[in-house]
KETI-278905 format. One line per field, with one value per residue (C-alpha): x, z, y; residue in one letter; residue number from 0; chain. Coordinates in nm, 4 decimals. Example, Ala and Ser with C-alpha at 12.3 -4.5 7.8 and 13.67 -1.06 7.14 Angstrom:
# KETI-278905
u = [1.2300;1.3670]
w = [0.7800;0.7140]
v = [-0.4500;-0.1060]
r = [A;S]
k = [0;1]
c = [A;A]
This chain:
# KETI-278905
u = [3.5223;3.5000;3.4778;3.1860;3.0127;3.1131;3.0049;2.7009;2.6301;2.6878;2.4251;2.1905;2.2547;2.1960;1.8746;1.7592;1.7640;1.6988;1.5911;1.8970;2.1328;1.9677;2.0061;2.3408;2.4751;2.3001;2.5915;2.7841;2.5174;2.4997;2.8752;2.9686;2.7118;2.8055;3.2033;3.0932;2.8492;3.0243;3.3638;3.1994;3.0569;3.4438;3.5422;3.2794;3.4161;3.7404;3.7255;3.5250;3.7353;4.0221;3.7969;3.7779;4.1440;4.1793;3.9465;4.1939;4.4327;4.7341;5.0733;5.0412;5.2046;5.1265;5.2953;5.1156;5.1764;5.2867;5.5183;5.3974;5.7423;5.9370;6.1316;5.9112;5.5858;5.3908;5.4954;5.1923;4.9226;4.6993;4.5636;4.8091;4.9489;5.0799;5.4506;5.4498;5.4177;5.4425;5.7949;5.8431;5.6215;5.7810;6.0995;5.9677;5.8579;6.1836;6.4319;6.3201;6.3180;6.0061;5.7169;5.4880;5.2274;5.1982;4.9297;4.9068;4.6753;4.4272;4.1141;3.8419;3.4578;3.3272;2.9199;2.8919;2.6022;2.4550;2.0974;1.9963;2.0565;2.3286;2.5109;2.8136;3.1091;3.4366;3.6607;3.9488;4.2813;4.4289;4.6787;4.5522;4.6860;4.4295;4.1930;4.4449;4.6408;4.3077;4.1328;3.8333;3.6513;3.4176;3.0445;3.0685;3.3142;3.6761;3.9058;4.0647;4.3854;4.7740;4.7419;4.4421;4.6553;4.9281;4.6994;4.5108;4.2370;3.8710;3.7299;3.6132;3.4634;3.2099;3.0876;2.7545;2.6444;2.6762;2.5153;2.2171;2.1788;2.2350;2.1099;1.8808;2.0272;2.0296;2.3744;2.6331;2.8739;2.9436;2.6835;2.8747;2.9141;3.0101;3.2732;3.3064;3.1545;3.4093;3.2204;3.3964;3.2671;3.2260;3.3980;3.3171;3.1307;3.2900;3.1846;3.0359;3.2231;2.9881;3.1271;3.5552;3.5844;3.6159;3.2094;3.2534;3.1108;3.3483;3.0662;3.0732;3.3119;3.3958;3.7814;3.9365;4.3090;4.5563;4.6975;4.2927;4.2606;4.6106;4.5195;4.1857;4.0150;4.2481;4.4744;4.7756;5.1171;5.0822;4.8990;4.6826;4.9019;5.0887;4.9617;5.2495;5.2015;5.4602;5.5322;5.5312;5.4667;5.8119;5.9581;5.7469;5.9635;6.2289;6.0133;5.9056;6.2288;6.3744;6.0819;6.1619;6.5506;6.4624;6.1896;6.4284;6.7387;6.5234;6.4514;6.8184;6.7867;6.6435;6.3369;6.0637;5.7372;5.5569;5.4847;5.4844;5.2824;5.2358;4.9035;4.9632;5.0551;4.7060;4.5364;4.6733;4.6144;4.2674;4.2010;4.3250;4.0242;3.8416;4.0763;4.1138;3.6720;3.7292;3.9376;3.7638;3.4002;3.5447;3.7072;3.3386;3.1995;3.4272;3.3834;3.0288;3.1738;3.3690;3.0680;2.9273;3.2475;3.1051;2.7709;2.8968;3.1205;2.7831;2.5639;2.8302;2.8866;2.5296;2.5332;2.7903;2.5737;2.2989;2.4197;2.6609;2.5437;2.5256;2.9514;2.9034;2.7967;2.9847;3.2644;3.1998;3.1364;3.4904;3.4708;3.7916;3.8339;3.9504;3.6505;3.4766;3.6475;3.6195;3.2149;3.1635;3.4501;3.2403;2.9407;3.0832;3.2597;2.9101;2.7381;3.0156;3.0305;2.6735;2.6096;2.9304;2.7057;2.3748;2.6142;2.6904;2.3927;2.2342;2.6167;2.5580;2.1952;2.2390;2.5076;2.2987;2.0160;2.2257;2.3578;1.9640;1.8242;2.1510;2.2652;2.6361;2.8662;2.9531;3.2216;3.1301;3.5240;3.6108;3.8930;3.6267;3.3832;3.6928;3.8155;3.4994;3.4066;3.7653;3.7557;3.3883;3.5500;3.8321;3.5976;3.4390;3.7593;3.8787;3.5509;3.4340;3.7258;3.7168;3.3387;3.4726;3.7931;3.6014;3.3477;3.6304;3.7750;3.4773;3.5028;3.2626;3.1827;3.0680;2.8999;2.7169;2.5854;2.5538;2.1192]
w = [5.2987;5.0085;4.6329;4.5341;4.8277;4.8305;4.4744;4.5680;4.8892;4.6025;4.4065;4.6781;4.7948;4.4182;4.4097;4.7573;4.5660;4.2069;4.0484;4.2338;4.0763;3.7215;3.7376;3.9032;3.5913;3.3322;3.3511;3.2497;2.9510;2.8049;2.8154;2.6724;2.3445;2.2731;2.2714;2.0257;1.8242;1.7191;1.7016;1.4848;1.2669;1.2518;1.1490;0.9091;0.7145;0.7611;0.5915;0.2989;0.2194;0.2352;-0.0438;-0.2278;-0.2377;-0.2851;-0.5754;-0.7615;-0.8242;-0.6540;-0.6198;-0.7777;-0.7380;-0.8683;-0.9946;-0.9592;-1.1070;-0.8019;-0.5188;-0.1441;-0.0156;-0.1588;0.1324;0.2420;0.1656;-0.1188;-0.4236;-0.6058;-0.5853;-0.7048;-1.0127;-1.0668;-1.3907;-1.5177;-1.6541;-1.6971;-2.0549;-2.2685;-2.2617;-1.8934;-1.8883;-2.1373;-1.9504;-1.6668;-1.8690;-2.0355;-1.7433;-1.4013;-1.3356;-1.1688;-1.3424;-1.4139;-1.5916;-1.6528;-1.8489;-1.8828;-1.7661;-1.9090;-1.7482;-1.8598;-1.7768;-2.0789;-2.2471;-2.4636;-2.6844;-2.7861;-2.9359;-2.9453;-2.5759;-2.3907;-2.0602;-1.8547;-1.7820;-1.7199;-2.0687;-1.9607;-2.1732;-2.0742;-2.2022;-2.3020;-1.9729;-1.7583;-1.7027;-1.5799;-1.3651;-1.2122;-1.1897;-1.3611;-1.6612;-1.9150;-1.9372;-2.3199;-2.5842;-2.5750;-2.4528;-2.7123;-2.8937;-2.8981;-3.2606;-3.1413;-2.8927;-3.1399;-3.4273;-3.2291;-3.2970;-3.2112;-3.0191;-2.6306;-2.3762;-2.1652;-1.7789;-1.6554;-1.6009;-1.9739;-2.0860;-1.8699;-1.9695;-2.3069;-2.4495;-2.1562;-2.0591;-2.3848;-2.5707;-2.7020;-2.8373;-3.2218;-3.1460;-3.1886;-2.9223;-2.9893;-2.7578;-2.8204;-3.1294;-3.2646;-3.3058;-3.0913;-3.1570;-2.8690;-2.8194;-2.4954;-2.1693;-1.8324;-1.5060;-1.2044;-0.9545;-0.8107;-0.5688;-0.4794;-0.1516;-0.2669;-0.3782;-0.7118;-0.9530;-1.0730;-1.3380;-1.4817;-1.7015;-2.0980;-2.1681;-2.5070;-2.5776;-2.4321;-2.7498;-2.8632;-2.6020;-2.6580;-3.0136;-3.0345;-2.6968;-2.4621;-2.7250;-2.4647;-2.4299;-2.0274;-1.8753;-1.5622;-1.4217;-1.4644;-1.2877;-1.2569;-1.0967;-0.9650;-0.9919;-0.6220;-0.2964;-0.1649;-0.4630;-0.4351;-0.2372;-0.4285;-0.7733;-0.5971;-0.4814;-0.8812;-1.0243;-0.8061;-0.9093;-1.2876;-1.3203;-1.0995;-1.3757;-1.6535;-1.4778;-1.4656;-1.0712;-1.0643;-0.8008;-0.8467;-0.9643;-0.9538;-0.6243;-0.6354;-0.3782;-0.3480;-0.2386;0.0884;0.1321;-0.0377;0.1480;0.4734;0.3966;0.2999;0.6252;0.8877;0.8815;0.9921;1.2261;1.4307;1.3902;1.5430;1.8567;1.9081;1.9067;2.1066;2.3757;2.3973;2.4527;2.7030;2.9237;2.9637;3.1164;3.3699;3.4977;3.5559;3.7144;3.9681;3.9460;4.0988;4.3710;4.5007;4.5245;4.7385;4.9396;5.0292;5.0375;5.2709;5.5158;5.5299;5.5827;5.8499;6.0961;5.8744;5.7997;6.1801;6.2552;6.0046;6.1854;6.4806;6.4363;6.2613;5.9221;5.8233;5.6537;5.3559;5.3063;5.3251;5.1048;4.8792;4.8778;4.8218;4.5521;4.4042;4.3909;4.2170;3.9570;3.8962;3.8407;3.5854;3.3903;3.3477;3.2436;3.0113;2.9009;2.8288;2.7013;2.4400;2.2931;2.2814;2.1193;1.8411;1.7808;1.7335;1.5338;1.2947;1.3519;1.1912;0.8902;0.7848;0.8446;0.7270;0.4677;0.6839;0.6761;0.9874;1.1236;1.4619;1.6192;1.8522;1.9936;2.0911;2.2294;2.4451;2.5162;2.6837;2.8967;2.9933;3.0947;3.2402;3.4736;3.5615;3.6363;3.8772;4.0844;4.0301;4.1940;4.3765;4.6032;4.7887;4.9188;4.9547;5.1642;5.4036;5.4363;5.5660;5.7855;5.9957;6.3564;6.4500;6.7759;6.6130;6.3453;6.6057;6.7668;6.4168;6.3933]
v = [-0.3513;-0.5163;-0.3227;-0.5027;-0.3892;-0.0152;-0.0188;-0.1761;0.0372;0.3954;0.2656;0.2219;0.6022;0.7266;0.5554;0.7001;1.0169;0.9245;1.2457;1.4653;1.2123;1.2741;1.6047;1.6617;1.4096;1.6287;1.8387;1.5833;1.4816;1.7636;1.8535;1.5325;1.5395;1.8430;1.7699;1.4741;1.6522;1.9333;1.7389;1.4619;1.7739;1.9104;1.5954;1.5438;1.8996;1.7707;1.4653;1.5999;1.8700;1.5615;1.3471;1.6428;1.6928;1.2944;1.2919;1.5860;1.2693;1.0946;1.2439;1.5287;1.8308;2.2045;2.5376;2.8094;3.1878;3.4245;3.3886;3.3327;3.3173;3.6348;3.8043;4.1259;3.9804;3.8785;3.9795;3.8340;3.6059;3.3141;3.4458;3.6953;3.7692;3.4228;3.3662;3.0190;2.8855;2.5794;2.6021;2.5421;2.2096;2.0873;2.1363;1.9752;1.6858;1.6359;1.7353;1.5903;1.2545;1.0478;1.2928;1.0043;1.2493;1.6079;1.8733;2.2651;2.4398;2.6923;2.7904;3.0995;3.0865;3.2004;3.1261;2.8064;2.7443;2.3993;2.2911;2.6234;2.6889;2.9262;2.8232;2.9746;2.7375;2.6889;2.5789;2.4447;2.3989;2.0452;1.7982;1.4209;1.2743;1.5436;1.2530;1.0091;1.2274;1.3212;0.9970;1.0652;0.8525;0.8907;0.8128;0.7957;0.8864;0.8827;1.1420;1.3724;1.2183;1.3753;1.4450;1.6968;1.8465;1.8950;2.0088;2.2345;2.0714;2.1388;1.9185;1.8569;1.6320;1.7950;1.7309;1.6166;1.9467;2.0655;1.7683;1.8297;2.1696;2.2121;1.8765;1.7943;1.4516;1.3551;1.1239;1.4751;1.2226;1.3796;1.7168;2.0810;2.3634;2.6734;2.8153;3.2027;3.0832;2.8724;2.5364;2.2406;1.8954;1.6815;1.3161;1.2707;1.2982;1.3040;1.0968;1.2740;1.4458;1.6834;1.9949;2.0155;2.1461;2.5236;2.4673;2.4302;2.2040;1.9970;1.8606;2.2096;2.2290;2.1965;2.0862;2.1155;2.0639;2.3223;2.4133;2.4811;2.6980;2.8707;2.9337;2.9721;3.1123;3.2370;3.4098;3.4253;3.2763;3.1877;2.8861;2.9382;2.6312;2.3217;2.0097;1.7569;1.3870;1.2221;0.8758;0.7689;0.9474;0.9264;1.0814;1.4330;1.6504;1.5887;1.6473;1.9621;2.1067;2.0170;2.2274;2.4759;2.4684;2.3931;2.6943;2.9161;2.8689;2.9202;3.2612;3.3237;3.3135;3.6200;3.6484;3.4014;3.4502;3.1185;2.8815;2.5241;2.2915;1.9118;1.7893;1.7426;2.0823;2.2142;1.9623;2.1096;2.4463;2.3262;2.1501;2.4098;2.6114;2.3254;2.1825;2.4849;2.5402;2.1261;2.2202;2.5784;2.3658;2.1123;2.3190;2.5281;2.2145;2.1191;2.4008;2.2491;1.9323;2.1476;2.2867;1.9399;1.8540;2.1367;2.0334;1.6988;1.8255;2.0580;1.7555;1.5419;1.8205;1.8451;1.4334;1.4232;1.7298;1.4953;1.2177;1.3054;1.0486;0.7412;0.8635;0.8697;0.5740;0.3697;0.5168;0.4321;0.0719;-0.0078;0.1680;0.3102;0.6795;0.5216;0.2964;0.6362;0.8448;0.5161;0.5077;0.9048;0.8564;0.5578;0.7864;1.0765;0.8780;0.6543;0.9749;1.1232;0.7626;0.7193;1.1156;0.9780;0.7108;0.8957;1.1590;0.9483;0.8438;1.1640;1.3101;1.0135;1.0616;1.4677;1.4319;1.1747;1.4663;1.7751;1.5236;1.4250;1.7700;2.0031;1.7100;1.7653;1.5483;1.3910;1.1410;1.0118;0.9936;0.7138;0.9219;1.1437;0.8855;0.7433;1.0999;1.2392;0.9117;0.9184;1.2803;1.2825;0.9652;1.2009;1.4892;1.2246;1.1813;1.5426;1.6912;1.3681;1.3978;1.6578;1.6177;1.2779;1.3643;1.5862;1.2461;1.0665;1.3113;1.3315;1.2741;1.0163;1.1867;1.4737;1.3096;1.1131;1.4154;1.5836;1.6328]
r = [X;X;X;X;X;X;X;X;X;X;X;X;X;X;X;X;X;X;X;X;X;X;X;X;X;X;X;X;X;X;X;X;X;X;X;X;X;X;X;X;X;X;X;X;X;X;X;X;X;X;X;X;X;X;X;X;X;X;X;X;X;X;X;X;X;X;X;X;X;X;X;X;X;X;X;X;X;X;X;X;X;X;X;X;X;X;X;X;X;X;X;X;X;X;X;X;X;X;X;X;X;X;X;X;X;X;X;X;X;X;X;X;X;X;X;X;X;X;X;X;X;X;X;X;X;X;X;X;X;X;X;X;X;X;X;X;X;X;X;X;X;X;X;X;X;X;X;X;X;X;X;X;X;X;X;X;X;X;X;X;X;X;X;X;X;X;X;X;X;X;X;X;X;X;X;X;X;X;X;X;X;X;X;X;X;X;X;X;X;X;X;X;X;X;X;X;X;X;X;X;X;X;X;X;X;X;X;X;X;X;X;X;X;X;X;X;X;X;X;X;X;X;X;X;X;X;X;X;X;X;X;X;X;X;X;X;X;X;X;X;X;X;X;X;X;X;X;X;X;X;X;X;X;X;X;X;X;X;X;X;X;X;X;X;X;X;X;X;X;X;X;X;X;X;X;X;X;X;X;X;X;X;X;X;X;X;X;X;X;X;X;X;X;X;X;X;X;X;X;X;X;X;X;X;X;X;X;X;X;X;X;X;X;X;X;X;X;X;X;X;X;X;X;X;X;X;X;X;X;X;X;X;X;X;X;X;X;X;X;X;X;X;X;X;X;X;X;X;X;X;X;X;X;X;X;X;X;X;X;X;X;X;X;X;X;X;X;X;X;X;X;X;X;X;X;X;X;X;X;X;X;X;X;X;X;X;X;X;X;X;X;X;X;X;X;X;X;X;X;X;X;X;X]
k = [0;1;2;3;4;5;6;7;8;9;10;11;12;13;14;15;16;17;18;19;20;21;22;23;24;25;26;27;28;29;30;31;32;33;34;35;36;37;38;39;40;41;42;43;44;45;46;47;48;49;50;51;52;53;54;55;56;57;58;59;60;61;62;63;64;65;66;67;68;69;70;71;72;73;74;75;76;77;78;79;80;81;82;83;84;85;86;87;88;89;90;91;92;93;94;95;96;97;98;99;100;101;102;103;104;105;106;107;108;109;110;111;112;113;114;115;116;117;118;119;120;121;122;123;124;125;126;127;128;129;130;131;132;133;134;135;136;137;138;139;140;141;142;143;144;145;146;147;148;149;150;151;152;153;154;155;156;157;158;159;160;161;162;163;164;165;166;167;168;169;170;171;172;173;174;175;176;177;178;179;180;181;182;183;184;185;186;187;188;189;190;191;192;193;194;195;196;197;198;199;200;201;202;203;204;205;206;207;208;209;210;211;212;213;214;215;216;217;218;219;220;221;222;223;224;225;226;227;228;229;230;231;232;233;234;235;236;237;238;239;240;241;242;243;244;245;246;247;248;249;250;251;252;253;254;255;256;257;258;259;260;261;262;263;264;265;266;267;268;269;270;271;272;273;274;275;276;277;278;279;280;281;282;283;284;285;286;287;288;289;290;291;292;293;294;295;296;297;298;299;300;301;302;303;304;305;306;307;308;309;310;311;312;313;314;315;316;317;318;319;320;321;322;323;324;325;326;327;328;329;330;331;332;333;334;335;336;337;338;339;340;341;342;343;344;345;346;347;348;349;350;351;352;353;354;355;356;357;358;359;360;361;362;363;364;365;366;367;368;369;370;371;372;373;374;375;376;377;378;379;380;381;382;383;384;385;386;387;388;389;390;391;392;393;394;395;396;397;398;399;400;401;402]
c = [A;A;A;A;A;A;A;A;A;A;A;A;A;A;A;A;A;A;A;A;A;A;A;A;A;A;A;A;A;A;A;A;A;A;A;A;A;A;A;A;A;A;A;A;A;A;A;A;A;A;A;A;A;A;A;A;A;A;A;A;A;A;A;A;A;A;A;A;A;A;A;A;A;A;A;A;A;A;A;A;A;A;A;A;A;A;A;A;A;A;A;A;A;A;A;A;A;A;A;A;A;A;A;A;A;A;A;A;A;A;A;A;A;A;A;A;A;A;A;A;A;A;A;A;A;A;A;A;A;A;A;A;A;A;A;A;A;A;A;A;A;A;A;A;A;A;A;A;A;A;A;A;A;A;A;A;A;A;A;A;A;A;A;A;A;A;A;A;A;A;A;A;A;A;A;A;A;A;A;A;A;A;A;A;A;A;A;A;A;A;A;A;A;A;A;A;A;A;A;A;A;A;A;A;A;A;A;A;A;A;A;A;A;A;A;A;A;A;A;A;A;A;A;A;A;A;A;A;A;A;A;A;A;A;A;A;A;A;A;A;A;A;A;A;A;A;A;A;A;A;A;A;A;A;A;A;A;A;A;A;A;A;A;A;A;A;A;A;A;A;A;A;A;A;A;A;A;A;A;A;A;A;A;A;A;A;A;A;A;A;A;A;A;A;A;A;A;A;A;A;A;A;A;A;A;A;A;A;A;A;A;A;A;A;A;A;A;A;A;A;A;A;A;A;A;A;A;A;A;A;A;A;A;A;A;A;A;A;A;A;A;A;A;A;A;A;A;A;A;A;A;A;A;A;A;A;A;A;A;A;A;A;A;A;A;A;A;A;A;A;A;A;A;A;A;A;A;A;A;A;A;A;A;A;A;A;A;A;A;A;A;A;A;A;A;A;A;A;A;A;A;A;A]
């Protein structure tokens, strides 16, 4: 018998019983929008916590106070108390090859006051090359010069956030805020960046030159961090491992208390939250497609008990086992492909629902598209063949006689 025909012949038997065949397929719906819906969701996380990570610069590479990888467990911490200084950026600027830009780092939230209003924000202590190793610009104004960094000098350039609430949206360029009520003159205002991936705003935020906030806020000899950028990607394990070695021998080898990570490494530990919520969601939603799988293999078991003498029959006038098992294989795998199908549609459309009405991000995968049609067709042969097996091993005798 020809394909076309057994193909043609399935279809007729799904439309003799139109509604069973809708619902023994919405299994197979359901289970496949949900694997693309919530993986397209996981994605969507994914990849915003990666353009958040993106959008902290290229290349770049950071030492942080606090060792993760003593021997017998941490021995301190992120935000533990800091013995880096000036004294080891500069000897990271000035000893390792391929550093293409580097600033120390100062942060303290602290109140500001501007135009007679108050506001809470982070100050942050930077060198001139923070804006370039970050990729970030300015709306206005210029960014601070070396001689301010080297004079101490005060002066800032403020975010988006600042600007809107303390001079309501209005130009700051040349206007004074006080910062623990030293007055700071503003030179510039930074582009928006809105939220990092931690939830911060990234628009919230005052920076003044390190040595400023050395001096004259902080009033301690340890930076928060040094953020280092590196002149090409291939060249940042080996930048890493010499920071390592350099900051090490200034510590006379003795046990480290600082941890440096490239980007990639803080974008992984960043994403693995979400990759295994991804997989968990996924495989949830799997389990869903497995029970359609079952769904299917009830239905053409009950197919193949009523129609026992048309197998019969068929039989009986020259139809081989094989052109049976072929047909009830056809029908199971037409069911699973079009639930695929619908399964689709309905996976796209709720994922497009959450983004509008949750504001989610959401990254419809083709991988997952291909993956679930691909497994929904297997499900149809997996569970199809059985009911379609025992078709084809009917005696046409008893099928005859079969009322």
């Amino acid at each position: 018998m020809r394909f076309a025909n057994v193909v043609k012949i399935a279809l007729r038997a799904l439309r003799r019983s139109a509604m069973r065949s809708v619902l023994t397929a919405l299994g197979i719906i359901i289970g496949v929008a949900a694997v693309i819906a919530m993986v397209s969701i996981g994605n969507g996380a994914k990849s915003q916590v990666e353009s958040s990570i993106a959008s902290l610069g290229q290349n770049i590479i950071t030492v942080f106070p606090g060792n993760f990888s003593a021997a017998g467990g941490v021995r301190g911490g992120f935000g533990s108390a800091s013995s880096l200084t000036v004294e080891d950026a500069d000897a990271i600027r000035n000893e390792i090859s391929g550093v293409a830009a580097l600033t120390p780092e100062l942060t303290d939230r602290t109140q500001i006051l501007a135009n007679g209003l108050n506001w809470n924000t982070q100050v942050r202590g930077e060198d001139v090359s923070y804006l370039e190793i970050r990729l970030w610009t300015l709306t206005a104004g210029d960014m601070f010069s070396e001689v301010d960094v080297r004079s101490a000098n005060k002066v800032c350039v403020v975010g988006k956030t600042v600007v809107t609430q303390l001079f309501q949206d209005n130009d700051p360029i040349g206007q004074t805020l006080r910062i623990r009520n030293i007055p700071f003159k503003i030179v510039g205002v930074l582009a928006p960046k809105g939220f990092n991936f931690f939830g911060q705003d990234q628009d919230d935020t005052v920076i003044i030159p390190y040595t400023s906030h050395l001096k004259r806020i902080a009033r301690r000899p340890n930076l928060n961090s040094i953020l280092v950028q590196a002149q090409d990607p291939e060249s940042m394990s080996r930048i890493q491992q010499d920071i390592t070695d350099l900051l090490q021998q200034r510590r006379n080898n003795r046990e480290p208390d600082f941890t440096v990570r490239n980007q990639q490494e803080l974008a992984e530990a960043a994403t693995a939250t979400t990759k295994t919520m991804t997989v968990l969601l996924g495989a949830i939603a799997g389990v869903s497609l497995i029970v359609g799988g079952i769904g299917i293999m009830n239905i053409m078991l009950v197919s193949v008990t009523e129609r026992t003498r048309e197998i019969g029959i068929r039989l009986a006038i020259g139809a081989h086992g094989s052109d049976v098992l072929t047909q009830f294989l056809i029908e199971a795998i037409i069911l699973s492909l079009m639930g695929g199908a619908l399964g689709i549609v309905l996976g796209i459309g709720t994922s497009k629902l959450v983004s509008h009405l949750n504001n989610w991000p959401v990254l419809v995968s083709t991988n997952a598209i291909i993956g679930a049609v691909a497994f929904s067709a297997a499900i149809g042969v997996f569970f199809g063949y059985y009911p379609a097996r025992k078709a084809a091993q009917l005696d046409p005798i008893d099928a005859l006689r079969y009322e």
